[in-house]
N, C-alpha and C positions, 0 to 999 in steps of 0.2 A: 321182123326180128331186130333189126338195127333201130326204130322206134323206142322198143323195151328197152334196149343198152342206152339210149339216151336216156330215157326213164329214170331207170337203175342209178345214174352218174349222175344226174340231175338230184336225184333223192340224196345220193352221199352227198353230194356237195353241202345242197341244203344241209342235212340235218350238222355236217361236221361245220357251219358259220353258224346254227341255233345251238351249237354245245356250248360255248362260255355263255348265252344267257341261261340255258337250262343249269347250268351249275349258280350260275347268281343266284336264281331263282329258290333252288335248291339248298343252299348254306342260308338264304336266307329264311326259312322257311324251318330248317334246322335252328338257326338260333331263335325264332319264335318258340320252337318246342325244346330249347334251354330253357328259355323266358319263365315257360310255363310249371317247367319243375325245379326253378331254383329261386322262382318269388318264394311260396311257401317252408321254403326247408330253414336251415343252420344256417347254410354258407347265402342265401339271402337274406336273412335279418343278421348277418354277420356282414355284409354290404353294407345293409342299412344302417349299423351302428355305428359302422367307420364313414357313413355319410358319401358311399360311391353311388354315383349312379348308375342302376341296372343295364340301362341301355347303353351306356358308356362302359361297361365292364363287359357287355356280349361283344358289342363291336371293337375293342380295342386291341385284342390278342384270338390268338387261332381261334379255331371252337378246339380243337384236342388238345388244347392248355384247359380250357376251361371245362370239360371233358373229364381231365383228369381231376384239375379239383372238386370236381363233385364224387369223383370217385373218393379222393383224399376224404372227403368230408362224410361219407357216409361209410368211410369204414376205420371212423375215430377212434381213437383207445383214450381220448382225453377229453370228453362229453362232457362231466363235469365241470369242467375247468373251464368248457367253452359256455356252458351256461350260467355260472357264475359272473362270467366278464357279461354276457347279453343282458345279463341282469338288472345287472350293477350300475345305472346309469352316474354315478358318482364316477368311476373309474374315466379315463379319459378315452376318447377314442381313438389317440394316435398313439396308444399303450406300444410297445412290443408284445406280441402274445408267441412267446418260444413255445409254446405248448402244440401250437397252429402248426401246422404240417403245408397249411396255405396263406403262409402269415407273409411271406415274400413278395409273392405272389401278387395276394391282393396289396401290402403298400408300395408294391410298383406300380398298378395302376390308381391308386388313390395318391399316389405323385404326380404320375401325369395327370390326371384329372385338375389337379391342384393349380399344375402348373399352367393350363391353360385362362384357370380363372384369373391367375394374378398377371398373365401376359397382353391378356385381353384387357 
């Protein structure tokens, strides 16, 4: 009997020192399946136009910021407007777009992106 309770205690131990890699593991693996549904959409070639990099915009803020602007973006009321500017490569890319629900957002991180390149 006393075998088993070691057993037992032995398993807790282990699995509660493999829980922060299984969470690594797990967010990471999460923003792969960001990755994967926000190359093709708006709020991806709406990255691309402002010149962020994807990998640099999954990893730089939570995934439930990033979460939510995909929710922001897929339940736009200003579609138009957003593919007018996609369009448009005349317009600039560090426009403000007040129209963007995730316009903060993304040039807070296309700041810091920025700012890495000119520090380096």
């Amino acid at each position: 009997m006393r075998i088993m309770e070691r057993v037992r205690d032995n398993s807790r131990l282990f699995g509660f020192l493999l829980a922060p890699v299984r969470a690594l593991f797990s967010s990471c693996c999460f923003r792969c399946e960001l990755k994967k549904s926000i190359a093709p959409s708006r709020l991806g070639k709406m990255l691309t136009r402002k010149g962020i990099d994807l990998q640099y915009y999954l990893y730089s803020q939570p995934p439930a910021d990033i979460v939510k602007q995909i929710h922001n973006c897929n339940h736009c009321h200003s579609l138009d407007q957003c593919d007018c500017y996609l369009d448009n490569k005349d317009m600039d890319s560090i426009i403000d777009l007040s129209f963007c629900r995730n316009n903060n957002a993304i040039m807070k991180v296309k700041n810091l992106q920025d700012s890495l390149y000119v520090n380096n």
